[in-house]
Backbone bond lengths (Angstrom), bond angles and torsions (degrees), N, CA, C in turn:
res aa  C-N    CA-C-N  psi(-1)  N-CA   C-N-CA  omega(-1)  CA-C   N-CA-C  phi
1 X - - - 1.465 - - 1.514 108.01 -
2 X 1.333 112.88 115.49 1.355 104.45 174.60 0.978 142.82 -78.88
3 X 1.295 150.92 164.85 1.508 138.71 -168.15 1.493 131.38 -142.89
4 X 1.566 93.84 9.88 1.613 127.06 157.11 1.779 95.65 -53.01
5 X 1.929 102.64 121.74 1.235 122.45 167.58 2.009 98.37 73.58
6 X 1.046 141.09 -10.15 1.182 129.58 -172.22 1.415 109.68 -79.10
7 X 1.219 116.02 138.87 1.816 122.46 171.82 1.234 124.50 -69.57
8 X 1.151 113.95 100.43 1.711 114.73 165.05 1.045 135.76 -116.70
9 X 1.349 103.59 127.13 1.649 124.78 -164.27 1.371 104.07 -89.53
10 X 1.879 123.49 121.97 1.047 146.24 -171.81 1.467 129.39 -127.70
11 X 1.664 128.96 84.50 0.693 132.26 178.79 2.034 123.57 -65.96
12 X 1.582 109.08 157.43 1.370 92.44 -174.99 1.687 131.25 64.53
13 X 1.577 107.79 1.77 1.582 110.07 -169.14 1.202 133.17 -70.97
14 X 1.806 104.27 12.14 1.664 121.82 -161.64 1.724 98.47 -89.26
15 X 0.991 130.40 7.82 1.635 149.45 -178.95 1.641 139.93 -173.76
16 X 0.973 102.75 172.41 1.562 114.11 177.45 1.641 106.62 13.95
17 X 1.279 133.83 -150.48 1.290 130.32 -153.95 1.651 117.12 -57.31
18 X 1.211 106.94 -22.15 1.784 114.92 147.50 1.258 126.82 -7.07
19 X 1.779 78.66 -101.32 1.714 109.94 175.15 1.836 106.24 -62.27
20 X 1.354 141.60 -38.83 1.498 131.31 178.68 1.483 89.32 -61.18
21 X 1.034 139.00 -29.11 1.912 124.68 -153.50 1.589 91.64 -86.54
22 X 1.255 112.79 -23.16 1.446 100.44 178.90 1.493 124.27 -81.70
23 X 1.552 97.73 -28.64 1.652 111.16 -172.95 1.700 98.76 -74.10
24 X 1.362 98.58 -34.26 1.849 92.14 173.51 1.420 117.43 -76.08
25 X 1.414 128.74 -23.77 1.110 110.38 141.24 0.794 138.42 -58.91
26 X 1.120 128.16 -71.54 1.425 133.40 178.77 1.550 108.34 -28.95
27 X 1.314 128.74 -19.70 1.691 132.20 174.51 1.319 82.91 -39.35
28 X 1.197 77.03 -80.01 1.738 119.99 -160.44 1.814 103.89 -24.78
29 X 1.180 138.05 -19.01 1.329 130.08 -162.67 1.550 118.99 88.87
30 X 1.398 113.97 1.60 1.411 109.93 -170.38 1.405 109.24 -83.98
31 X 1.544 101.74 165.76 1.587 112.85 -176.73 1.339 110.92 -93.13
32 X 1.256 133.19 139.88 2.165 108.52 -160.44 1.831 96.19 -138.68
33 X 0.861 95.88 123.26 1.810 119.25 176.74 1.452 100.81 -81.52
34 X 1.113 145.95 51.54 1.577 139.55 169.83 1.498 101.10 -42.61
35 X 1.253 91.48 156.26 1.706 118.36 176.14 1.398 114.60 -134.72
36 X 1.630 146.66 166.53 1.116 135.93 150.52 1.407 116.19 172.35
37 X 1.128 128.61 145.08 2.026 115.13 165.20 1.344 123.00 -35.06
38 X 1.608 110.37 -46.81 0.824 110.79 -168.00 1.515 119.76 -111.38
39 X 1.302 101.68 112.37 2.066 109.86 -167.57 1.522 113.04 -70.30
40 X 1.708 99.81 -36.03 1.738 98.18 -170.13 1.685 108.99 -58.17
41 X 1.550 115.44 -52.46 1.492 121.70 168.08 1.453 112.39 -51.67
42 X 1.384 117.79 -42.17 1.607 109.31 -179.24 1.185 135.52 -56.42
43 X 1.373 98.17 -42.07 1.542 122.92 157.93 1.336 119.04 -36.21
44 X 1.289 116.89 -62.35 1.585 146.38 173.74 1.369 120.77 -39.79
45 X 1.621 91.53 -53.95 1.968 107.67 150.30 1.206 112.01 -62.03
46 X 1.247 138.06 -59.39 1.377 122.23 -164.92 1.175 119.91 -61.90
47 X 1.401 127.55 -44.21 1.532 127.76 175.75 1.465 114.37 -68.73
48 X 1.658 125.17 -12.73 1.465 127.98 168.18 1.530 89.74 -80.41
49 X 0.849 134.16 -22.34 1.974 117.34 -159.99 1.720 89.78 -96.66
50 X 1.193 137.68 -50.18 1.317 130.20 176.58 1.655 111.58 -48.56
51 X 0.932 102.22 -34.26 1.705 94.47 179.80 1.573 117.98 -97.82
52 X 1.241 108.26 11.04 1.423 136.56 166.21 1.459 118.94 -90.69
53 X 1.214 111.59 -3.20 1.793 133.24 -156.51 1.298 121.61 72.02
54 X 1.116 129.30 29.87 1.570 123.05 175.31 1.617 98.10 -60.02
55 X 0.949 108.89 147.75 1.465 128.43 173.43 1.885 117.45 -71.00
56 X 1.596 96.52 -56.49 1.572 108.87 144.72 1.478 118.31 -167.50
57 X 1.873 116.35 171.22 1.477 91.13 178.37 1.589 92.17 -134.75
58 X 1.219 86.22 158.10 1.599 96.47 179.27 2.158 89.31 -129.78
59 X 1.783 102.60 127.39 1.336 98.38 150.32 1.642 106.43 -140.08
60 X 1.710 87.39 175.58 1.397 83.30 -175.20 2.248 85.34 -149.66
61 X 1.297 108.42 162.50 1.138 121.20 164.43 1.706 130.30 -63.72
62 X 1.257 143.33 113.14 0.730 119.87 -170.33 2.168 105.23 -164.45
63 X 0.959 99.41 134.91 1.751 107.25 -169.71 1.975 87.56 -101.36
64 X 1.560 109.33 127.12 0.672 75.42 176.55 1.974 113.43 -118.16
65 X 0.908 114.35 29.89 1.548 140.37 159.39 1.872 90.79 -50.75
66 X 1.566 125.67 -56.82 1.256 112.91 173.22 1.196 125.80 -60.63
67 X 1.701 136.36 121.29 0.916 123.12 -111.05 1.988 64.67 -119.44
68 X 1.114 126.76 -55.72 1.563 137.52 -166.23 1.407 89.30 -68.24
69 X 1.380 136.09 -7.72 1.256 122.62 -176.65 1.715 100.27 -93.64
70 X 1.132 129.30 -45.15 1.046 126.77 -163.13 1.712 102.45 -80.16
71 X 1.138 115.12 -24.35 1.427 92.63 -169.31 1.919 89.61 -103.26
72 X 1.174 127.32 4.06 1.605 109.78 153.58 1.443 130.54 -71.09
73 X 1.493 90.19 -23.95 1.807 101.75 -167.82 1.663 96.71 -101.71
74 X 1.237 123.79 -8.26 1.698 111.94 162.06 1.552 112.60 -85.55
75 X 1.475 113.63 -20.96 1.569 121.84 -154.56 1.673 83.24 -97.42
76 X 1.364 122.28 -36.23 1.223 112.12 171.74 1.726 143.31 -81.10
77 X 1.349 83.56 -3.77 1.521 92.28 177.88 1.576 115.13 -60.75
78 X 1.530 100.75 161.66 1.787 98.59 -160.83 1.059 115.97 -81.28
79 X 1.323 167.39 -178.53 1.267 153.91 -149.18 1.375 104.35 -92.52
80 X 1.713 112.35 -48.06 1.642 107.01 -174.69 1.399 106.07 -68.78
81 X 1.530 127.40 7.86 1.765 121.72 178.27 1.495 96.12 -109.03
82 X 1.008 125.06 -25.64 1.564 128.39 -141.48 2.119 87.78 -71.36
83 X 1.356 134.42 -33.31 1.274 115.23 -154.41 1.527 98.59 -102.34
84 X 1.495 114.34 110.21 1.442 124.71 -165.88 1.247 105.42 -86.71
85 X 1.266 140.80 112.40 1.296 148.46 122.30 1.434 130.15 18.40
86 X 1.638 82.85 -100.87 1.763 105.83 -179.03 1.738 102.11 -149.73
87 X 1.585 111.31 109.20 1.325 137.99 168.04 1.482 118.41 -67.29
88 X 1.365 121.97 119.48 1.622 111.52 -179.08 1.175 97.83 -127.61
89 X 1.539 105.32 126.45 2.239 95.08 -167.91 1.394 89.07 -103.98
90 X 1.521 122.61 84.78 1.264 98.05 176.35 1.458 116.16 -118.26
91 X 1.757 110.70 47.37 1.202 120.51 -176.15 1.983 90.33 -86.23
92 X 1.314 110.91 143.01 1.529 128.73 -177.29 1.477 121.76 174.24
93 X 1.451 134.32 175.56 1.182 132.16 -168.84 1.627 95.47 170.99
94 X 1.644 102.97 156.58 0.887 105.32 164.12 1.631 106.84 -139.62
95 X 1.931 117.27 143.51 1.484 128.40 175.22 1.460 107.97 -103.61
96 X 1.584 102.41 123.99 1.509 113.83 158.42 1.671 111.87 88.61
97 X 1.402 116.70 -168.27 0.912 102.33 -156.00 1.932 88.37 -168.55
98 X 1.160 108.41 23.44 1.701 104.40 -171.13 1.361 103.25 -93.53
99 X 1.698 94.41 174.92 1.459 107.79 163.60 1.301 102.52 -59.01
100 X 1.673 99.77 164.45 1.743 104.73 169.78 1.294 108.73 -74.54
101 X 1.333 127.55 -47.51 1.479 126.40 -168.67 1.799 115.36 -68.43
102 X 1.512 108.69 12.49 1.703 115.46 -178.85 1.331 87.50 -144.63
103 X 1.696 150.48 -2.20 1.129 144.13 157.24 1.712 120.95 -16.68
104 X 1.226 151.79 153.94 1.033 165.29 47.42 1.548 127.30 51.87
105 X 1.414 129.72 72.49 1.176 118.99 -153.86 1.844 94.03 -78.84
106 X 0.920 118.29 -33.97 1.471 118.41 177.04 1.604 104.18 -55.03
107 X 1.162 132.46 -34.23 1.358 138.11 -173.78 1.265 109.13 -64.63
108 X 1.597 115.97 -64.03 1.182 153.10 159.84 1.412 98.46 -10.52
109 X 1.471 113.47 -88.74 1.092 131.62 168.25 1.699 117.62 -17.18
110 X 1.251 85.84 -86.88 1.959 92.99 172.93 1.228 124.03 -64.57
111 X 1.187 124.91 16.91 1.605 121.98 156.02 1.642 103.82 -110.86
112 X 1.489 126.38 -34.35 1.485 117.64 171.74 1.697 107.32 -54.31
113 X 1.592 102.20 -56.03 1.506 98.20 -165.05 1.231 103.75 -58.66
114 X 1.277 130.13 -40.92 1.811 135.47 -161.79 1.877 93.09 -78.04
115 X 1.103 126.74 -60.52 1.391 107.52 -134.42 1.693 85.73 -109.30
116 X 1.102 127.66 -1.79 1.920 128.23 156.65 1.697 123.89 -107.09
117 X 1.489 110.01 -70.07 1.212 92.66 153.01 1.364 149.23 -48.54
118 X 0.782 98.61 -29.00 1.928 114.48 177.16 1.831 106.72 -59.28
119 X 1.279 72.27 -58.35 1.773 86.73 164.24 1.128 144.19 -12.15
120 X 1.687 83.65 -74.70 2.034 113.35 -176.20 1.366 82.35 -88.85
121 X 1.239 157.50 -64.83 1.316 167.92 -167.73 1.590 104.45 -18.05
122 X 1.662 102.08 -64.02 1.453 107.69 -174.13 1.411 113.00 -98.33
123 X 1.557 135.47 13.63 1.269 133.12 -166.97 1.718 82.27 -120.85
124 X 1.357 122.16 -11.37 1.716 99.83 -163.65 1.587 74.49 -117.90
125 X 1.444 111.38 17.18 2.159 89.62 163.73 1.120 92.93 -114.36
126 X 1.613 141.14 -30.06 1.249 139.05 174.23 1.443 126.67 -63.55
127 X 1.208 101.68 -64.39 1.844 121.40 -177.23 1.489 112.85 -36.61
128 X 1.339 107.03 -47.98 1.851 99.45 -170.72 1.258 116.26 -66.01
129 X 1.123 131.38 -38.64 1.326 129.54 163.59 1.363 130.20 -57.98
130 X 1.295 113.97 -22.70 1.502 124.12 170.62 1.602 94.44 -66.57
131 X 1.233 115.88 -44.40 1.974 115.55 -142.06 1.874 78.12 -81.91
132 X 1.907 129.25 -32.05 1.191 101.73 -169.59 1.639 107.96 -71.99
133 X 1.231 111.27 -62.07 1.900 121.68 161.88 1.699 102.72 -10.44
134 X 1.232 103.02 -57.34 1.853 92.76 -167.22 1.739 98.29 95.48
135 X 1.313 119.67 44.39 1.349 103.30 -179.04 1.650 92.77 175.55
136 X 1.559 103.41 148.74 1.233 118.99 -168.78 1.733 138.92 139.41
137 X 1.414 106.75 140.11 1.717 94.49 -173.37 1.402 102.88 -130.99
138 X 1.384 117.64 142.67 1.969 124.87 -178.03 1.517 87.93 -115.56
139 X 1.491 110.42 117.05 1.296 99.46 145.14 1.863 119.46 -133.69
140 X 1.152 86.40 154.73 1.844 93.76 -154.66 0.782 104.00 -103.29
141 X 1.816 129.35 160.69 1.320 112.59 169.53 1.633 116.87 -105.46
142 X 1.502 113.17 121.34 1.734 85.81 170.35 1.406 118.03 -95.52
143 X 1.701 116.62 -110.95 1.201 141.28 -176.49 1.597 119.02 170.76
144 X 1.361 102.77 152.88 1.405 108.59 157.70 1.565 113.18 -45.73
145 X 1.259 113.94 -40.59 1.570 114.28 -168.49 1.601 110.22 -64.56
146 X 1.371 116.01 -28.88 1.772 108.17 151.33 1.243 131.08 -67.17
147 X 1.220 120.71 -2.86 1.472 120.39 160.21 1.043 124.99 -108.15
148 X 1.444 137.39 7.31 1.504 156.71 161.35 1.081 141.94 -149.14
149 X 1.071 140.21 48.67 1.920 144.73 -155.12 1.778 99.63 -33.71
150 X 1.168 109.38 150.79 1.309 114.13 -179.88 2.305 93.52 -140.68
151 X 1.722 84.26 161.87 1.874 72.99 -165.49 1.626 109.15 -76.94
152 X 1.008 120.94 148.16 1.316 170.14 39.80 1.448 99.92 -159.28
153 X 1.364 107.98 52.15 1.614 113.98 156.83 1.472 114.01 -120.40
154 X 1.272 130.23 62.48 1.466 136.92 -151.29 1.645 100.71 -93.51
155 X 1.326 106.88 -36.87 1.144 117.91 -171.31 1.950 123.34 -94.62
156 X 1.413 94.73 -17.42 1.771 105.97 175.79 1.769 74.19 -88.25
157 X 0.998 114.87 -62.22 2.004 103.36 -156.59 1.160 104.74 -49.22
158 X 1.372 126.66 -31.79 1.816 125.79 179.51 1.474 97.60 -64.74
159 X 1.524 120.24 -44.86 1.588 112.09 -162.09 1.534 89.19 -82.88
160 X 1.003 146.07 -5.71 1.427 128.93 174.43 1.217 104.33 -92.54
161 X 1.546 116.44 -44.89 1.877 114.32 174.72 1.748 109.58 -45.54
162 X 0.977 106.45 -45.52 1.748 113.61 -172.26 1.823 100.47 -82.17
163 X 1.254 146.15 -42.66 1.069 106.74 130.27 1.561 164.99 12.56
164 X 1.380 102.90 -57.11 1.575 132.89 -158.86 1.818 89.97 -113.49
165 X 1.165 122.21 -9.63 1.631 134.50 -172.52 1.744 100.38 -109.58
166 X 1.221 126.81 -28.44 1.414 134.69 -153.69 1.441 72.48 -108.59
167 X 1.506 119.48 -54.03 1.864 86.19 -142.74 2.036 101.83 -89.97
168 X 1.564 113.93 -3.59 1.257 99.50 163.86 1.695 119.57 -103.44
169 X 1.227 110.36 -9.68 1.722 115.27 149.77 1.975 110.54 -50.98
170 X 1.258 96.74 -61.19 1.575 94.43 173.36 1.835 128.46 -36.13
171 X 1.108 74.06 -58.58 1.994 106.62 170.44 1.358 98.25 -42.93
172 X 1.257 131.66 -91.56 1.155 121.27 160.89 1.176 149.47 -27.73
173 X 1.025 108.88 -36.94 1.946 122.44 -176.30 1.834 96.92 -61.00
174 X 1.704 100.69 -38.66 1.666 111.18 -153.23 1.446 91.57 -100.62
175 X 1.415 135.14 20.48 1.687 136.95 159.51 1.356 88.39 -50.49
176 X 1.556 102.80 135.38 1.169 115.42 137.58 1.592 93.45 100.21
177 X 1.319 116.25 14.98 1.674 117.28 179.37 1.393 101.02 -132.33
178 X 1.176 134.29 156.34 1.583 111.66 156.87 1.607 135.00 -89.83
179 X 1.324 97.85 57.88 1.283 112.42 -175.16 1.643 117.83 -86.88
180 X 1.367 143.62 94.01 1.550 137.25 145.48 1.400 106.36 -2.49
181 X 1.902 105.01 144.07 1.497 107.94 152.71 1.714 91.62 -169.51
182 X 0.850 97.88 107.34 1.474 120.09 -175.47 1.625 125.36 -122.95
183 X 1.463 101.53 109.84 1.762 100.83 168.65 1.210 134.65 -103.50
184 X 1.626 111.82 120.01 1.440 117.02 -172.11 1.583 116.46 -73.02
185 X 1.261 154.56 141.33 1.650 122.09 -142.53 1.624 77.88 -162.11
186 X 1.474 126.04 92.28 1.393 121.59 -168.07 1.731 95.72 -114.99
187 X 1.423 114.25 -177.84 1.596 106.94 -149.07 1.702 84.97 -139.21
188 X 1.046 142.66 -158.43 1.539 135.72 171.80 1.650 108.36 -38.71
189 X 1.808 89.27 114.53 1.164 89.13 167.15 1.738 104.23 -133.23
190 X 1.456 108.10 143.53 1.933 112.50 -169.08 1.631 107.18 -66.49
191 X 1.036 133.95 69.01 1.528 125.31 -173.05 1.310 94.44 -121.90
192 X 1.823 107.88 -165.70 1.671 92.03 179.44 1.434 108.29 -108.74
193 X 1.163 98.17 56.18 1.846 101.32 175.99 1.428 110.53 -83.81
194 X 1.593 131.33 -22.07 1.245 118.20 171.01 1.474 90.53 -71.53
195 X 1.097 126.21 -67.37 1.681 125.70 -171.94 1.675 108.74 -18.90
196 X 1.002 103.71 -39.82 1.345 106.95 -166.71 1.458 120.59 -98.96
197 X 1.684 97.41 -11.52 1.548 103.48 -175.64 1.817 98.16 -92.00
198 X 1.416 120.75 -36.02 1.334 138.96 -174.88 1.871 106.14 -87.04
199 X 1.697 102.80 18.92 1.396 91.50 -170.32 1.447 156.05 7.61
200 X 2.001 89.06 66.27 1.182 104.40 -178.77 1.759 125.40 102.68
201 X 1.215 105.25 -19.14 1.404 128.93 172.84 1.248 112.16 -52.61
202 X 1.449 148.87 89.77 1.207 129.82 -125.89 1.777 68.95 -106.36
203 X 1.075 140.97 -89.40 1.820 149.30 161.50 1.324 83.90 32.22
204 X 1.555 104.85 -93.00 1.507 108.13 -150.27 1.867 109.26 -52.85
205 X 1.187 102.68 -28.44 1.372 93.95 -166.54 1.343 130.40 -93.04
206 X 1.612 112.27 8.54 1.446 140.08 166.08 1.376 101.22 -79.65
207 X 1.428 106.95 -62.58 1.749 113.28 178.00 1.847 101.53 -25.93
208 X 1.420 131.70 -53.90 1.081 122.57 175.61 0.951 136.34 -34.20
209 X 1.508 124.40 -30.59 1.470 146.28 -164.26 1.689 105.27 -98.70
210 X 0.926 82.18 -29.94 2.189 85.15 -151.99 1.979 100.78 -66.48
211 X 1.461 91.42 136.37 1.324 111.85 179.74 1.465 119.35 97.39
212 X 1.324 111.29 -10.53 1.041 140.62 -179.02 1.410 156.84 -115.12
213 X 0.925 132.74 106.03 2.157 128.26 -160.11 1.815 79.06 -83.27
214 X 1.366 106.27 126.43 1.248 138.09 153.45 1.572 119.53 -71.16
215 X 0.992 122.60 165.23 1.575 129.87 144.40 1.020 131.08 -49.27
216 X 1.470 146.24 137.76 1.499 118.46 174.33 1.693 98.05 -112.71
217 X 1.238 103.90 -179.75 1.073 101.88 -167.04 1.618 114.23 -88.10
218 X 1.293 123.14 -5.92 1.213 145.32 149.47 1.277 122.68 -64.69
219 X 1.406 129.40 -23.62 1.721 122.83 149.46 1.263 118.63 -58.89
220 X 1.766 123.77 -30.45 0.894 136.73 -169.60 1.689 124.43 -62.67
221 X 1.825 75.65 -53.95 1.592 86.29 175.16 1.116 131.65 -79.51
222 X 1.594 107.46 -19.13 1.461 118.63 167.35 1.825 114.63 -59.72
223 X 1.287 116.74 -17.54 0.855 119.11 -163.63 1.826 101.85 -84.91
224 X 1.210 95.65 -48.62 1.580 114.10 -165.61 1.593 93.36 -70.09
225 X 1.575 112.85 -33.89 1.859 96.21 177.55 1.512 122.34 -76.25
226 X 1.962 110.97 -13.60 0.953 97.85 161.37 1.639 141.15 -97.25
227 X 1.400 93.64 1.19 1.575 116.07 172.79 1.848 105.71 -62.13
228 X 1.505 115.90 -41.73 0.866 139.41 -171.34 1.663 111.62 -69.04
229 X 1.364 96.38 -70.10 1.845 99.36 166.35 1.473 140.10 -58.46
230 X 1.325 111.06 10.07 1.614 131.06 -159.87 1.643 86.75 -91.32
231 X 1.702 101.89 141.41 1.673 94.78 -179.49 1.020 122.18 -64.69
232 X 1.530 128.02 159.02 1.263 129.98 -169.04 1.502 136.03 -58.65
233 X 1.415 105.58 -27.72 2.090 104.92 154.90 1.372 115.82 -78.28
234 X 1.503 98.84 12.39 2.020 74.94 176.05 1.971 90.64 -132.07
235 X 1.460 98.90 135.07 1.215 150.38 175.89 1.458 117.92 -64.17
236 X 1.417 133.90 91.22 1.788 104.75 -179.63 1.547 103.24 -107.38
237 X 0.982 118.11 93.89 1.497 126.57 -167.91 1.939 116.15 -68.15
238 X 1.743 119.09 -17.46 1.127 110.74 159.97 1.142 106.38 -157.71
239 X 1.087 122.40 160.82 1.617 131.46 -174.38 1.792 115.72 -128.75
240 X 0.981 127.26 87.81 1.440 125.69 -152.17 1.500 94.63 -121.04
241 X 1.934 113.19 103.74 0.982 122.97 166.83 1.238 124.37 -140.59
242 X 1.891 124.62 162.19 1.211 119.00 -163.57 1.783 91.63 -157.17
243 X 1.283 90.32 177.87 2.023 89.14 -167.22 1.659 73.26 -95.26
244 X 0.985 101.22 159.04 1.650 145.38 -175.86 2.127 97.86 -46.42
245 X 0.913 95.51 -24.94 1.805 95.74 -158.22 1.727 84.48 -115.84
246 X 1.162 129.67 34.48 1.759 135.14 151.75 1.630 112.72 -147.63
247 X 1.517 84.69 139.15 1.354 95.98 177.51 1.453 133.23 -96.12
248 X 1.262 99.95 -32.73 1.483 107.95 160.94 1.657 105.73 -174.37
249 X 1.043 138.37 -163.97 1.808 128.02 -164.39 1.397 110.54 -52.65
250 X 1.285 120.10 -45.50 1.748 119.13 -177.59 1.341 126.09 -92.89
251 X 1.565 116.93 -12.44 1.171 113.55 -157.11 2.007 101.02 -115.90
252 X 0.910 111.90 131.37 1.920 101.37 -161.66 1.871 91.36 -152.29
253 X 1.401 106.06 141.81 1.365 108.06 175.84 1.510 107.40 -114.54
254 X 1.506 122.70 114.51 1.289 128.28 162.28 1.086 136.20 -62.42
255 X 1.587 151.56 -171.22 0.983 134.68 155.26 1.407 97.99 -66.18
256 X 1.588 100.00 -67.03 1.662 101.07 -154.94 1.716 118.65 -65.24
257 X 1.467 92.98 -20.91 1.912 93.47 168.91 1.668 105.71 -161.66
258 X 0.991 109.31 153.37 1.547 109.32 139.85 1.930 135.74 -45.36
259 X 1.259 95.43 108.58 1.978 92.54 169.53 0.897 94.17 -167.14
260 X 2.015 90.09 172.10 1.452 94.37 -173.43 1.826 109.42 -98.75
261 X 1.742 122.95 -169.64 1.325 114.04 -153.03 1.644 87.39 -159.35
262 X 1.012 105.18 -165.50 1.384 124.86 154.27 1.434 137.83 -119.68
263 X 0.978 123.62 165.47 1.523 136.47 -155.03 1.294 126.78 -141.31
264 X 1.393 117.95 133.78 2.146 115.75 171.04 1.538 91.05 -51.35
């Protein structure tokens, strides 16, 4: 299925597996709607993805935890943006790293609203218009961490479990349309999500990596462009990958030993 000239809507694209999902589009000839908090970096992406072959890009700023924000800036898009393609909500993050019972309710907070609400937020401003068109693909991002909680991520593994509940509830809801809904479900990947989970702690959040070849965020996207390009009766409903030296969220082989770590 080709994807020369097709619209894709890209949440989170101001970094790490984001911004690669766009540059792999953009191979591809596609036209790419970026999204993100942050516009100055987005920007930055967009003019790297045009000279990558994007066809064209349109971004705009946008949180999407705001719930009136996201569905003004989909309801407002201009007519030649307005007919979405293929949606990738793969705006998410995860804060901290505690027990649950000393957790962070502010943390708490901003990983439900970001990495669930955000979710349904931008798939229930996108989706209906796909299901009237008769055409369309969601792909989400999960993780290993929805298929295994590891300690003191109780609360990213819930927002990734519910995830993994949204995007094959979706699947279903849209039987019987030809609508995509596909989850990419990747396992250590080197981006700055420890950075961001260790707020900024650059120490702790290398420690994540060491001993170890990670994911890059370019396996990722390769993955999601080919989930995307698969002909149109066939369905890839999950994508569950990890670099060679992890087994699944807790279990990871180092050079210097075996342990476990954390995970997107």
């Amino acid at each position: 299925m080709g994807l020369q000239g097709k619209t894709v809507f890209i949440t989170g694209a101001s970094s790490g597996i984001g911004e690669a999902t766009a540059y792999a589009f953009a191979a591809e000839g596609a036209r790419l709607l970026l999204a993100a908090r942050r516009l100055d970096k987005l920007t930055a992406v967009a003019d790297r993805a045009l000279t990558r072959g994007a066809a064209d890009v349109n971004v705009f700023e946008l949180d999407v935890r705001d719930q009136p924000a996201v569905a003004a800036a989909v309801e407002g898009l201009p007519a030649e943006w307005a007919e979405i393609d293929v949606l990738v909500n793969n705006a998410g993050l995860s804060r901290g790293l505690d027990k649950l019972y000393e957790g962070s309710i502010e943390d708490w907070e901003e990983m439900i609203d970001t990495n669930v609400k955000g979710l349904l937020y931008v798939t229930r401003a996108v989706v209906p218009r796909m299901v009237q068109r008769g055409s369309g693909h969601v792909i989400n991002m999960g993780s290993t961490a929805g298929e295994l909680p590891y300690p003191g991520g109780a609360v990213y593994c819930a927002s990734k479990a519910a995830e993994k509940s949204i995007n094959d509830g979706l699947r279903q809801d849209v039987l019987g349309t030809p609508i995509r809904v596909t989850s990419i479900d990747p396992g250590m990947v080197e981006t700055d999500f420890s950075l961001v989970r260790f707020r900024g702690d650059e120490g702790r959040a290398a420690k994540v990596y060491q001993n170890i070849t990670p994911l890059t965020p370019e396996d990722v996207a390769d993955a999601i462009v080919w989930a995307a390009s698969r002909p149109a009766h066939v369905n890839i409903a999950h994508v569950l990958m990890t670099t060679i030296g992890q087994a699944n969220s807790i279990l990871f082989h180092r050079e210097s030993a075996g342990t476990t770590g954390n995970t997107r």
